[in-house]
C-alpha positions as CSV (number, residue, x, y, z in Angstrom):
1,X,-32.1,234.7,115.4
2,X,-32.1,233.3,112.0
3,X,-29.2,230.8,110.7
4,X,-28.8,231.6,107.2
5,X,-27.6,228.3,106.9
6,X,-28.1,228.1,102.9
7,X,-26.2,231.4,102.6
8,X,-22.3,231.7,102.5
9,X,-20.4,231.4,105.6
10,X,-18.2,233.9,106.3
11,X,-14.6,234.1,107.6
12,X,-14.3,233.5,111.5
13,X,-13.3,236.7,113.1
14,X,-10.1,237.1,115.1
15,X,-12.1,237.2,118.3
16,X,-14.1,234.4,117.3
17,X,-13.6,231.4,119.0
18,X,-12.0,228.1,116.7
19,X,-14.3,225.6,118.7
20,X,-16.9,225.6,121.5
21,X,-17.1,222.0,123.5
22,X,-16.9,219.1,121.0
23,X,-17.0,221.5,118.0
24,X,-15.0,223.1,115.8
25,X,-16.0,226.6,114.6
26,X,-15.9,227.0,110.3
27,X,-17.1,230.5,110.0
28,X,-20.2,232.8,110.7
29,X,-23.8,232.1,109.2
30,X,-25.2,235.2,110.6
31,X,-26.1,237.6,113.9
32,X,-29.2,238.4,115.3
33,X,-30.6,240.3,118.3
34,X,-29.6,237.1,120.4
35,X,-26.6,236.5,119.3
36,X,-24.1,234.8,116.7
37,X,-24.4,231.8,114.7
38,X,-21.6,229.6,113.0
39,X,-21.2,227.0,110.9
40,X,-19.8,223.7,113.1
41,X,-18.7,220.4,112.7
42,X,-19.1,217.8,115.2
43,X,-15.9,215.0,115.7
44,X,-18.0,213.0,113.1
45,X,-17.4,215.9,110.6
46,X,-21.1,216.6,110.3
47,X,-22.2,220.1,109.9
48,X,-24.6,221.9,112.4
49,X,-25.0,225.4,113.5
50,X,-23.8,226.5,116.4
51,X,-26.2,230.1,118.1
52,X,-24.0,231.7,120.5
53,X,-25.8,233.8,123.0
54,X,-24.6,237.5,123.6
55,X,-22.6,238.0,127.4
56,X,-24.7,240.8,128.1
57,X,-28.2,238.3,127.8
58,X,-26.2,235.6,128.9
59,X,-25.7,237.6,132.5
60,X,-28.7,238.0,133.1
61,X,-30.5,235.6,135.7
62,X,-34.1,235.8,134.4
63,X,-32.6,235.2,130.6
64,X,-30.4,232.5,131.8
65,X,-33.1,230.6,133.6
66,X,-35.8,230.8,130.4
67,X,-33.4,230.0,128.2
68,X,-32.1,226.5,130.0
69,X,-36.0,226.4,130.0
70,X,-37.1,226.9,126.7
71,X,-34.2,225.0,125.2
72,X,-34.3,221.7,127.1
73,X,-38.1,222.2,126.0
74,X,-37.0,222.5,122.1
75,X,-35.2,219.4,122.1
76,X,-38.6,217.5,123.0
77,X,-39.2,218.6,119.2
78,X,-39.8,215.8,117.0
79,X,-38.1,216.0,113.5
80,X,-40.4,216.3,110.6
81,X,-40.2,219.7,109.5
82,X,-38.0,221.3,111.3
83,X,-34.4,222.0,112.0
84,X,-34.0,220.1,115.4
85,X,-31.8,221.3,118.3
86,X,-29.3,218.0,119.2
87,X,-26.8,219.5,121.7
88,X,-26.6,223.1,123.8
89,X,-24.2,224.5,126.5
90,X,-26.8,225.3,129.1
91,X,-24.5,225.9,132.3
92,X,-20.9,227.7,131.4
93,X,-20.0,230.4,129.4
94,X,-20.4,231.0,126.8
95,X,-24.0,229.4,126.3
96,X,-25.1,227.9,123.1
97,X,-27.3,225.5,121.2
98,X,-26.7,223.5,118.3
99,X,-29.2,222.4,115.5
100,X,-29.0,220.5,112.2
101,X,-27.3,222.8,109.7
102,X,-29.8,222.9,106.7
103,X,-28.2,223.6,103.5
104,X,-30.9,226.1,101.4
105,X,-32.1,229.8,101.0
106,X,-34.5,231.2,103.2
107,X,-38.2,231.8,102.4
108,X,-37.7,235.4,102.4
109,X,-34.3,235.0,99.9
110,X,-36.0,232.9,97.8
111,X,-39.2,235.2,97.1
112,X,-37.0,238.3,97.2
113,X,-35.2,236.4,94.3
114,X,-37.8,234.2,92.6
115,X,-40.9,236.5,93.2
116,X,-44.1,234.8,94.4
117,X,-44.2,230.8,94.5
118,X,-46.4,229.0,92.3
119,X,-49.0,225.8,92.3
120,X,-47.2,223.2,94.6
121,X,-44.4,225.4,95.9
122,X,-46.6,227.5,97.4
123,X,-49.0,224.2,98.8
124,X,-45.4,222.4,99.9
125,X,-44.6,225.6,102.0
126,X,-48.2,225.6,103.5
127,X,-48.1,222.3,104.5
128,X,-44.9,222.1,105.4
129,X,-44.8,224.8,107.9
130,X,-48.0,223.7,109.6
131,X,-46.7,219.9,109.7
132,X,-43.3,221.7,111.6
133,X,-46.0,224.1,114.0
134,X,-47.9,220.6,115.0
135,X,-44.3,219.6,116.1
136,X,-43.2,222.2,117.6
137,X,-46.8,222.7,119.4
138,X,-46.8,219.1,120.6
139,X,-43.5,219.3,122.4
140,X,-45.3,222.3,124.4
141,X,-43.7,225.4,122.5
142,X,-44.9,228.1,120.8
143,X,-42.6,229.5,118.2
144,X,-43.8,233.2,118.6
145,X,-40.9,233.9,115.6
146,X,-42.2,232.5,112.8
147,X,-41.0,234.5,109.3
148,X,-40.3,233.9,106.4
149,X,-36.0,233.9,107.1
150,X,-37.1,231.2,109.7
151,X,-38.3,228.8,107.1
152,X,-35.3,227.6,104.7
153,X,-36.0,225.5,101.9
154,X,-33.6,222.3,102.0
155,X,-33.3,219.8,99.7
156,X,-35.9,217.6,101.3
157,X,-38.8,220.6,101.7
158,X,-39.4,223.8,104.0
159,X,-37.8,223.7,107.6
160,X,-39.1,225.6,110.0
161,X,-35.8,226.8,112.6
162,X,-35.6,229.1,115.8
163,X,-38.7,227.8,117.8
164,X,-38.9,228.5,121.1
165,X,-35.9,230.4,121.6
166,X,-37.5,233.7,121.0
167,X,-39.4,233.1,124.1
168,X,-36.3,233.3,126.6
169,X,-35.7,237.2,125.4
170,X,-38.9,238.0,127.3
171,X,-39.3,239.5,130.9
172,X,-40.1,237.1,133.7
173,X,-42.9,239.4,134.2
174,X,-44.8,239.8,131.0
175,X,-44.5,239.8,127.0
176,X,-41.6,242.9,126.6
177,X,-38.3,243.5,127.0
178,X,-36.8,246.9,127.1
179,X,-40.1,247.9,125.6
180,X,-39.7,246.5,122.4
181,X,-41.8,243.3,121.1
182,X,-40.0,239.9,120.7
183,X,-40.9,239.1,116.8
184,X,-41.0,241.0,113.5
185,X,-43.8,243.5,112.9
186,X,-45.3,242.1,109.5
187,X,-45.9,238.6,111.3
188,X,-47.0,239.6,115.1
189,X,-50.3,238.5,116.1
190,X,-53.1,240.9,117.3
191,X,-53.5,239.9,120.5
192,X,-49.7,240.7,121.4
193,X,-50.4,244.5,120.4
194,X,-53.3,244.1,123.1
195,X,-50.9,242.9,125.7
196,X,-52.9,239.3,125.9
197,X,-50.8,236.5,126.0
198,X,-49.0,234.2,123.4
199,X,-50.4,231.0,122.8
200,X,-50.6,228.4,119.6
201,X,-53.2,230.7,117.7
202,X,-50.5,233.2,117.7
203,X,-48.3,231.0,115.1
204,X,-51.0,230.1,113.5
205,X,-51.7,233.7,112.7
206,X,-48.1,234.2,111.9
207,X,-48.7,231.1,109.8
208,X,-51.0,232.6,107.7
209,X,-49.0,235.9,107.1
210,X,-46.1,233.8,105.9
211,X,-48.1,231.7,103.5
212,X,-49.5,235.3,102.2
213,X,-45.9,236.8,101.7
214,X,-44.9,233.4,99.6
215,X,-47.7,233.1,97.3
216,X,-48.1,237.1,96.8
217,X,-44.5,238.3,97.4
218,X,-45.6,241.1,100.0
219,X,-46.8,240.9,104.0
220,X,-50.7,240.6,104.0
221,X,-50.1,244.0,106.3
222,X,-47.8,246.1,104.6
223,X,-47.0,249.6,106.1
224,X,-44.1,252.5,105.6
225,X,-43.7,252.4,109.2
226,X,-44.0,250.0,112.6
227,X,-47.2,252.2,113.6
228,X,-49.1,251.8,110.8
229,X,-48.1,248.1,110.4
230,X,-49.7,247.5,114.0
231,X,-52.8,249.6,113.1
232,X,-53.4,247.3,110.4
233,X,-52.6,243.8,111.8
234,X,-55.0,245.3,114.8
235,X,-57.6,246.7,112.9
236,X,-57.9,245.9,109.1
237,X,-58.5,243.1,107.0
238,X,-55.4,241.4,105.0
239,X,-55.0,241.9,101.6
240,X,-55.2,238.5,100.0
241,X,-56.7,239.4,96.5
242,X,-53.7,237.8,94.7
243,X,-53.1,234.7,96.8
244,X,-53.7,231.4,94.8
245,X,-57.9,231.0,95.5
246,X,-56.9,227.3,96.9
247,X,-55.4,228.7,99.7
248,X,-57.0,231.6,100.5
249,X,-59.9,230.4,102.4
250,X,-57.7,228.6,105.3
251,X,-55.0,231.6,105.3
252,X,-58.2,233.9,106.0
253,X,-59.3,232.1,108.6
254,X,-55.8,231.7,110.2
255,X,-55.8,235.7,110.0
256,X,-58.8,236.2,112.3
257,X,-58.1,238.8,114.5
258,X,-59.9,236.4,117.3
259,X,-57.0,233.7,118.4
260,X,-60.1,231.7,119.5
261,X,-61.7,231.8,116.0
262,X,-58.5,230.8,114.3
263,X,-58.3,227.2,113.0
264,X,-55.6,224.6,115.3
265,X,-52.9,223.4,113.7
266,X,-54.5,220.0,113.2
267,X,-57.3,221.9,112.0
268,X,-55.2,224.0,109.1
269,X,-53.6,220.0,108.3
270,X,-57.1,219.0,107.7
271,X,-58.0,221.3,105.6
272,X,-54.8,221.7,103.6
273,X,-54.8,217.6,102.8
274,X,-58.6,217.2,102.7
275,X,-58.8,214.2,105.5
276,X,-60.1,215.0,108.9
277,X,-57.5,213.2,110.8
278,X,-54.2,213.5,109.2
279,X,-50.9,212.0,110.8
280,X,-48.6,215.0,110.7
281,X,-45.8,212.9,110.7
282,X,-47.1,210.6,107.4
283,X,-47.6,214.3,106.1
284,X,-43.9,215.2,106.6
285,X,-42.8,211.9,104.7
286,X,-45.1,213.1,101.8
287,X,-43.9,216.3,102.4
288,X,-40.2,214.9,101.3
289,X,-41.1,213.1,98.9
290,X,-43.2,215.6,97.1
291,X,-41.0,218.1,97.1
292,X,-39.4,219.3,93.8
293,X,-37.7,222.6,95.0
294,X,-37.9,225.5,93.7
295,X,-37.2,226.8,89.7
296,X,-34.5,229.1,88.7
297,X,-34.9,232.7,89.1
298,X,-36.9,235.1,86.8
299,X,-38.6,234.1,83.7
300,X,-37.0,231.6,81.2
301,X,-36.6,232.0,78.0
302,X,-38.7,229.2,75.8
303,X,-36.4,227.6,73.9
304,X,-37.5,226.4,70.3
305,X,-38.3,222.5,69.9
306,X,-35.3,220.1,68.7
307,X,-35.6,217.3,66.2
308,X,-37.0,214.0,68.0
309,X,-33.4,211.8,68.4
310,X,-32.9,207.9,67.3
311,X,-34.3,205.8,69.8
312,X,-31.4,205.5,71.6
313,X,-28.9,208.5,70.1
314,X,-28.9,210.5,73.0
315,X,-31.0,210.4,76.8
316,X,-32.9,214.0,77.8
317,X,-33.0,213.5,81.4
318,X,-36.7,214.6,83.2
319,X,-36.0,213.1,86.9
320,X,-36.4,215.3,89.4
321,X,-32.6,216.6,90.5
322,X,-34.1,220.1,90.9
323,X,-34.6,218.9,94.7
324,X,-31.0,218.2,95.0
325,X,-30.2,221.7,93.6
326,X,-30.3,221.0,89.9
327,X,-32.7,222.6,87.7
328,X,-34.8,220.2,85.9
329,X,-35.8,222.7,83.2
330,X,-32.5,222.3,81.4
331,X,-31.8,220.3,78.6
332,X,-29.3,217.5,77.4
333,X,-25.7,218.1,76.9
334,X,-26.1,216.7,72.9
335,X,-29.2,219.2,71.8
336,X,-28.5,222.9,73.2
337,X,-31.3,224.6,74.2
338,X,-33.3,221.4,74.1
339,X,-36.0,221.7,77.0
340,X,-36.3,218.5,79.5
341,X,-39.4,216.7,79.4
342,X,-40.0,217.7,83.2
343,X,-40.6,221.2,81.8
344,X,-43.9,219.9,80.3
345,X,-45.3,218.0,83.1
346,X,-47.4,218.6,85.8
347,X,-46.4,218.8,89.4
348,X,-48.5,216.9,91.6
349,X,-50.1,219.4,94.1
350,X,-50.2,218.1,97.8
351,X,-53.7,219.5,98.4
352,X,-54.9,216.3,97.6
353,X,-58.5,215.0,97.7
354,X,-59.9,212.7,100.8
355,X,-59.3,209.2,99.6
356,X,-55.5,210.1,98.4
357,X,-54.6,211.4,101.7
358,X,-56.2,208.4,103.3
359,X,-54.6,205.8,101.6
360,X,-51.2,207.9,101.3
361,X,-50.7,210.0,104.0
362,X,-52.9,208.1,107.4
363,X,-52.8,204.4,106.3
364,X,-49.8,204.3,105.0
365,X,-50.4,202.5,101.7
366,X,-49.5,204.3,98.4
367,X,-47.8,204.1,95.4
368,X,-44.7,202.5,97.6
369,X,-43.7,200.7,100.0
370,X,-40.3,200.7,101.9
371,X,-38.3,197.0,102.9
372,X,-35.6,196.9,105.5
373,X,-32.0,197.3,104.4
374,X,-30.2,194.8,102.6
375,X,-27.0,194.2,100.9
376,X,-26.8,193.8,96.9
377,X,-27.3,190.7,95.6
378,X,-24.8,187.9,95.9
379,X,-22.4,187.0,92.4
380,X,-23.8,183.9,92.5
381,X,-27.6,185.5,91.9
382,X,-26.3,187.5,89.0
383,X,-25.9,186.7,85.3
384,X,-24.0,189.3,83.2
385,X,-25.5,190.7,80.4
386,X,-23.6,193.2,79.1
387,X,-19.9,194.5,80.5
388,X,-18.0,197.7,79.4
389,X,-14.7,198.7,81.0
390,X,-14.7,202.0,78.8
391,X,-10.9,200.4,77.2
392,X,-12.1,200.5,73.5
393,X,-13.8,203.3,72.2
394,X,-15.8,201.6,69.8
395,X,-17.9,200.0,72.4
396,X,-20.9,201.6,71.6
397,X,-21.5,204.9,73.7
398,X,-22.3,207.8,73.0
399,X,-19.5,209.7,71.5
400,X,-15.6,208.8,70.7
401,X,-12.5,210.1,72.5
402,X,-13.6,212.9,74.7
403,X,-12.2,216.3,73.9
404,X,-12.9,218.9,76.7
405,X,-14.7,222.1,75.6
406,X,-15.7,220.4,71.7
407,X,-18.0,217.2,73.1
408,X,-19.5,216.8,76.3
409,X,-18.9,212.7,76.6
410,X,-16.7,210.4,75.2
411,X,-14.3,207.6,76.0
412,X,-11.2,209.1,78.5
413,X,-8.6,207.3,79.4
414,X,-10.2,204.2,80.3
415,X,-13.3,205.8,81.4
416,X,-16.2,207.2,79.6
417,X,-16.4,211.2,80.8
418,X,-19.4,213.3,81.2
419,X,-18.5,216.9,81.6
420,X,-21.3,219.7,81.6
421,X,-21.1,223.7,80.9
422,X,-23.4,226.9,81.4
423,X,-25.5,225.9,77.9
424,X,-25.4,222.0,78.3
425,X,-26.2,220.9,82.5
426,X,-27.3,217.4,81.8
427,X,-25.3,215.1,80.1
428,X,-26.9,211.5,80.4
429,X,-27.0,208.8,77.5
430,X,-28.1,204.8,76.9
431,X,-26.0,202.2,77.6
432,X,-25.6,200.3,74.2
433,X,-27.5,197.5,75.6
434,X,-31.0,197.8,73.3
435,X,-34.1,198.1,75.7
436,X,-36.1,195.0,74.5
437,X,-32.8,192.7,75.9
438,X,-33.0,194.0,79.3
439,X,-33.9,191.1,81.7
440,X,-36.7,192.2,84.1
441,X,-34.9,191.8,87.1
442,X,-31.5,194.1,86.4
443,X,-28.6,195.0,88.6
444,X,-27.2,198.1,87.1
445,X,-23.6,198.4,88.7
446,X,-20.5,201.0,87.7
447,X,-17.9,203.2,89.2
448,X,-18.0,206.5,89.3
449,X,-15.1,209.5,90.2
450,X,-17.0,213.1,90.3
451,X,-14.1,214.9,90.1
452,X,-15.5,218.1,89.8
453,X,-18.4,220.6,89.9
454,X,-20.6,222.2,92.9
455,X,-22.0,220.1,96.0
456,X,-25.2,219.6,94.6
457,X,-24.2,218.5,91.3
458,X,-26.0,214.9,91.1
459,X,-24.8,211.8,89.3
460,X,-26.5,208.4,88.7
461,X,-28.3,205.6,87.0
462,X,-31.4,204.8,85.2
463,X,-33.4,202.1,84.3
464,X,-37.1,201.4,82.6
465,X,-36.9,204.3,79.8
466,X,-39.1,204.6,77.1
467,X,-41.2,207.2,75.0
468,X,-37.8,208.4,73.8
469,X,-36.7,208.7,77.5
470,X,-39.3,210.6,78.8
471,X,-40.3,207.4,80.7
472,X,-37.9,205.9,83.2
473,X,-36.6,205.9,87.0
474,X,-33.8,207.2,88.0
475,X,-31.4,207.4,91.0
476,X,-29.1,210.2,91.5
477,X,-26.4,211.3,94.3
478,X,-25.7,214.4,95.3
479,X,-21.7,215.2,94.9
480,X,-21.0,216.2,98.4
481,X,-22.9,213.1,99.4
482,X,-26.0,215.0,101.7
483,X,-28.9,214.0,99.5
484,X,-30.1,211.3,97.1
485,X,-32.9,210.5,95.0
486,X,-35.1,208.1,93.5
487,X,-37.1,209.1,90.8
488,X,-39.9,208.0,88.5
489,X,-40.5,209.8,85.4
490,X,-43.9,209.3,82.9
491,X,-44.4,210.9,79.8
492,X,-48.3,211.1,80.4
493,X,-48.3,211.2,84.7
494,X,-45.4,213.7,85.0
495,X,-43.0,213.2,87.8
496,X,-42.5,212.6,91.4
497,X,-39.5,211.6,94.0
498,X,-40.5,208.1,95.4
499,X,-37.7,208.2,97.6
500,X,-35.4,211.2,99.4
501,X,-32.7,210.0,102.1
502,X,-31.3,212.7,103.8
503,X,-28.1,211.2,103.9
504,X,-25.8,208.6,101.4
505,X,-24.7,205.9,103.9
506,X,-21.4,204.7,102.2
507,X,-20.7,207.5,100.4
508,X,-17.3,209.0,100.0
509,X,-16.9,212.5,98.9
510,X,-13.3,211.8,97.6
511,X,-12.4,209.0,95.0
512,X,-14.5,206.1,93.5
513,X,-17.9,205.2,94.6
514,X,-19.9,202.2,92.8
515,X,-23.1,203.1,92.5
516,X,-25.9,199.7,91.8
517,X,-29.3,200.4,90.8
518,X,-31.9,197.0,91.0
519,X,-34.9,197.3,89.2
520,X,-37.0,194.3,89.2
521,X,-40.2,193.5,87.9
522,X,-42.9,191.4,90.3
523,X,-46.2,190.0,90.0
524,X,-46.4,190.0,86.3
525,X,-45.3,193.5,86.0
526,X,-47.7,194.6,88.7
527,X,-44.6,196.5,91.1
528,X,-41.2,197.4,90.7
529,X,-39.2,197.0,93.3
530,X,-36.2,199.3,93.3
531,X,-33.3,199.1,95.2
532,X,-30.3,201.2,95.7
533,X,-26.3,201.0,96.9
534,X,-23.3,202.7,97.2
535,X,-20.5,200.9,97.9
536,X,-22.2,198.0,99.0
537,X,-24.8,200.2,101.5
538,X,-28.2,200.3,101.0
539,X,-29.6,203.7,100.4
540,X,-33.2,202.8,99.2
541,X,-35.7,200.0,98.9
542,X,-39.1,200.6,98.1
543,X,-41.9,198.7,95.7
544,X,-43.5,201.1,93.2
545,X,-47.2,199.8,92.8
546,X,-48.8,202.9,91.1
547,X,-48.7,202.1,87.5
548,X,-45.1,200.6,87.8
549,X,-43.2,201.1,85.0
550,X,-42.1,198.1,82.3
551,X,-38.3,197.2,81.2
552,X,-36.6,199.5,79.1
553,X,-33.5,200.8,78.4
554,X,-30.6,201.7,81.2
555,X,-28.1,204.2,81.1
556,X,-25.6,206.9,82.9
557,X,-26.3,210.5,84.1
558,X,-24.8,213.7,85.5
559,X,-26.5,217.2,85.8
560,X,-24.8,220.4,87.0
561,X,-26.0,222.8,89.6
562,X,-27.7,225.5,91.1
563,X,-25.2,227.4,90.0
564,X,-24.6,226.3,86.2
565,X,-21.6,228.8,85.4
566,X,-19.6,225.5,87.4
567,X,-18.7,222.7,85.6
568,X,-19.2,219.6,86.5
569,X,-17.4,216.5,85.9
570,X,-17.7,213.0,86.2
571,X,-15.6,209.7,85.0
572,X,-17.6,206.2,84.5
573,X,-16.4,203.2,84.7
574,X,-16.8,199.2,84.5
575,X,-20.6,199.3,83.8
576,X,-22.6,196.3,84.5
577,X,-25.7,195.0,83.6
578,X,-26.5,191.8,85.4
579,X,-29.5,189.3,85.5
580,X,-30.6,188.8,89.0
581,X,-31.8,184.9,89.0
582,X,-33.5,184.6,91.9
């Protein structure tokens, strides 16, 4: 029973009920064979989905007993991965279970729409999904569901949702209920069809048919009808003639017909990150903060190349807000049709060699580190450099007075206003502050009021640009507050997401927020250390060691959604650029 959870909600029915224990009901995600699931909200006002189980399965004592089972089982799954089950209604009617709402399409929306995933799209499924089975396998479960509408890509990778619940619509006595096969044809293992029974190897299998329908768009046993789609998973080999050649060695092998040939999870991790011990959960964290979502849909026109801007005339943003929602193939607000830099660069695969994953993924020791949380440094630590309160227009911004519809910044009011369109879905430009003048250890500090625009609409700061601002790092917030990010941008190394919280401690989704972006240079320029707040609460602290980037220029940014026909509108104010002294 799949959520749906990054599709529309729909209305709550008149027979639906407004709340069920400590929750209040928001509308209907989807229905399955199982039942119904809705979109909650706890007392904190946290969204989840809530599965409601059918009265007619909930009546029944076998299905009763295997799902109190199977459920109490789930929660013993650990996180990475996965959507994980946090509450349930196990004794009175009506029975349910609650799990992390993840805001995304589904796997199978997202090929349907997009067509088969590319390069590191395809690897971040693959290893996401396995890193999610390991989970779900060590907490004694087997999924016996997985499909491609039970993976949904969030903003922080794949998630894997629904495992072990299929489990409870089987017979006490064997495999079947009413006759019919718990799971989707395309993606049940051979050894169900031969009435053996369901074990690990049987989501591995699934595994590798899901990985096959992302990177080639169809099931790897295709068929007009349920018979001939068992024939085949039985008795012929898969069609994997136009999966990605990196993959389609350890898919194969996943698809063995033998569950006692097929690799083990750990065993698929192995080979996927090229160490023959990885720590799934080190591989979930990379996972995260590899992951740059997924492109718009179809085929993108190429637009022709603008004339290379001043120095510091306008800012084309290439941080990565495409895992927020945004689509980092778009370019600046002042030059339509101008392409961002991130459209040139290279994604870094996560099928990485031996001694990456060693140093990344199992020790532990990479191109950051992360520092407990801290507060922002005192007044007394901080010399200002440069001040603006937005109150005279010839300050030095971008832009004069802002005129909606004719420029896309300018001064407002007291504030200094981004505002972006359909043609123009990044607006982000230099703080008149020249580069070579920024101290080495900065706090970046301002107000902002994101008045408008779609939930993942991001806004934020930058610091360290360079190469006409192809080089910098960024730190962006998502508008509704569920999702941040820090990113690190290089003209020759392309670009990656050092850091991904989940959530925006602090954050308030109506009214001003001060954002304050550290960036400090240590050891000689040999790390950054970059820290984060919003209003006064630390989001992020981490030391970039990998090539760290030097002082540069600073500056402001908003970038529009998924959906780009919605504006999205932001208001700056009192921006600060501060010496830290100590």
């Amino acid at each position: 029973m799949t959520t749906h959870a990054g599709e529309n909600a729909e209305s709550l029915r008149p027979e639906d009920p407004a709340e069920l224990g400590p929750y209040r009901l928001l509308g209907r995600l989807g229905r399955g064979g199982m039942g119904t699931v809705f979109l909650g909200q706890d007392a904190a006002g946290r969204r989840v989905a809530v599965k409601v189980i059918n009265r007619e399965l909930a009546g029944e004592a076998a299905f009763r007993e295997r799902f109190q089972r199977e459920v109490t089982a789930a929660r013993q799954v650990r996180r990475f991965c996965t959507a994980p089950v946090i509450d349930a209604e196990l004794e009175h009617d009506p029975l349910y279970v609650v799990t992390e709402y993840i805001e995304g399409p589904s796997l199978e929306r997202a090929v349907a729409e997009r067509g088969p995933l590319p390069g590191s799209d395809l690897e971040g499924i693959a290893v996401g999904m396995a890193t999610a089975l390991s989970a779900i396998h060590g907490a004694g479960i087997v999924h016996r569901d997985l499909k491609p509408a039970n993976v949904l890509l969030s903003a922080t990778g794949p998630r894997v949702i629904d495992f072990g619940i299929a489990r409870a619509l089987d017979a006490a006595d064997g495999p079947t209920r009413t006759g019919q096969f718990v799971g989707t044809p395309n993606y049940l293992p051979p050894e169900l069809l031969r009435g053996e029974p369901v074990s690990p190897a049987s989501d591995v299998f699934a595994w590798g048919c899901v990985v096959a329908y992302a990177g080639t768009g169809g099931a790897p046993f295709a068929g007009n009808t349920v018979p001939e789609i068992f024939y085949r998973v039985a008795h012929e080999e898969p069609d994997l003639s136009r999966l990605d050649p990196a993959l389609r060695d350890v898919v194969a092998a996943a698809l063995d017909k033998d569950p006692r040939s097929r690799p083990t999870v750990q065993e698929l991790l192995a080979r996927l990150v090229g160490h023959a011990q990885p720590n799934p959960e080190r591989i979930a964290e990379t996972v995260q903060s590899s992951w740059h979502g997924l492109g718009p849909a179809g085929p993108r026109p190429s637009p022709a190349a603008p004339p290379v801007p001043p120095p510091h005339a306008t800012y084309q943003q290439p941080a990565p807000t495409a895992m927020l929602g945004g689509d980092a193939t778009r370019g600046d607000a002042s030059r339509p049709g101008a392409p961002s830099p991130l459209a040139d660069l290279p994604r870094k695969p996560l099928m990485i060699g031996a001694a990456a994953v060693a140093g990344v993924l199992v020790l532990g020791i990479g191109v950051w580190s992360l520092r407990g949380p801290d507060g922002p440094p005192d007044q007394s630590k901080l010399a200002t450099v440069f001040s603006d309160t937005f109150a005279n227009t010839g300050s030095g911004w971008n832009g004069g007075a802002f005129i909606s519809g004719i420029n896309g910044s300018g001064y407002s009011e007291g504030k200094y206003r981004f505002e972006t369109d359909q043609y123009n879905t990044f607006r982000a430009y230099p703080a008149p502050k020249p580069g070579p003048d920024i101290p080495p250890r900065t706090l970046l500090t301002v107000n902002v009021v994101h008045s408008e625009g779609p939930d993942d609409a991001t806004f934020g700061l930058y610091c360290h640009a360079h190469d006409d601002n192809k080089t910098l790092y960024s730190f962006v917030v998502r508008k509704d507050g569920k999702g941040a990010i820090l990113g690190k941008a290089a003209k020759d190394r392309g670009t990656k997401n050092l850091a991904t919280p989940a959530e925006v401690p602090g954050y308030k989704t109506k009214g001003t927020n001060k954002l304050q972006l550290a960036c400090e240079d240590e050891d000689k320029g040999k790390k950054v250390r970059l820290r984060a707040w919003v209003n006064g609460e630390q989001a992020v602290d981490l030391t970039d060691t990998d090539q760290p980037l030097p002082t540069g220029w600073t500056g402001l940014q908003l970038a529009s959604g998924g959906n780009t026909s919605i504006k999205a509108v932001a208001e700056f104010d009192d921006f600060d650029i501060s010496k830290i002294l100590d």
